[in-house]
N, C-alpha and C positions, 0 to 999 in steps of 0.2 A: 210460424216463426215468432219468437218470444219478443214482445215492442218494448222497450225500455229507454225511459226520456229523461234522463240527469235533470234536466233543467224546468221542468214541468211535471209533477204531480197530477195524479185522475186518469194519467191516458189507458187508455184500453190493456187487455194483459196479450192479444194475439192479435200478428197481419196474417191473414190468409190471402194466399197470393192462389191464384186459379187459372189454368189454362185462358187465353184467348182474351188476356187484361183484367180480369175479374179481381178486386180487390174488398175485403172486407176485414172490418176490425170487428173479434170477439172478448167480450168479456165475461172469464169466470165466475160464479158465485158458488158458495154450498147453498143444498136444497134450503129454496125460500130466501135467502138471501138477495137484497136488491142493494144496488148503487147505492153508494156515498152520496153527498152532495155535491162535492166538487169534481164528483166521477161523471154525474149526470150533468152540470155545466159544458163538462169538458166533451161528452160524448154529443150535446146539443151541436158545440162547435163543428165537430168534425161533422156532421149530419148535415150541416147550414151549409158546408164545402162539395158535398154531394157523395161524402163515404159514409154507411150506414154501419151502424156499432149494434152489433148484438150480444142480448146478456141470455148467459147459460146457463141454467144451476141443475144440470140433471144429464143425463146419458141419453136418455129421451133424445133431449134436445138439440143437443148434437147429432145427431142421427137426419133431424128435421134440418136442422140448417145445412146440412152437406146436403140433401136433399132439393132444396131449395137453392142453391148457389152451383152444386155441378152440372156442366154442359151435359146435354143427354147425351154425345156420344162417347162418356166417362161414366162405367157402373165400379163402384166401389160396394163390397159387403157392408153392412152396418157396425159400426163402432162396438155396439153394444154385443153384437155376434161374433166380437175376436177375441174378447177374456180379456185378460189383467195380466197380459203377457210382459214383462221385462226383458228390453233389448241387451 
């Protein structure tokens, strides 16, 4: 779900919301690309609350985090194994 805060600057760019409560905020980059500085403020914040903000900059990577966040009795194929399809 795309996170957009009118009133505050830095937040995360996704809430992934997960079977069974699982909540996690992601942050896009292009490859090599890291946090702003008020990106990385703001992500401390939410981290300090006990939601952890992960930054992506790759296909790879995405593949690793749905990995690491889906409940085992949830198999999803891998991101990077469904093409550049357009809904």
């Amino acid at each position: 779900m795309k996170f957009t805060s009118p009133n505050m600057q830095g937040v995360p760019d996704r809430i992934v919301l997960m079977p069974g409560g699982i909540i996690r905020f992601v942050e896009f980059k292009r490859p090599g690309m890291k946090p702003r500085k008020l990106q990385r403020i703001r992500f401390k914040q939410f981290e300090e609350m006990g939601f952890p903000v992960t930054v992506i900059d790759s296909m790879d990577k995405v593949d690793d985090f749905f990995k690491g966040v889906m409940p085992d009795d949830i198999q999803a194929a891998p991101i990077s194994a469904r093409g550049n399809k357009k809904a």
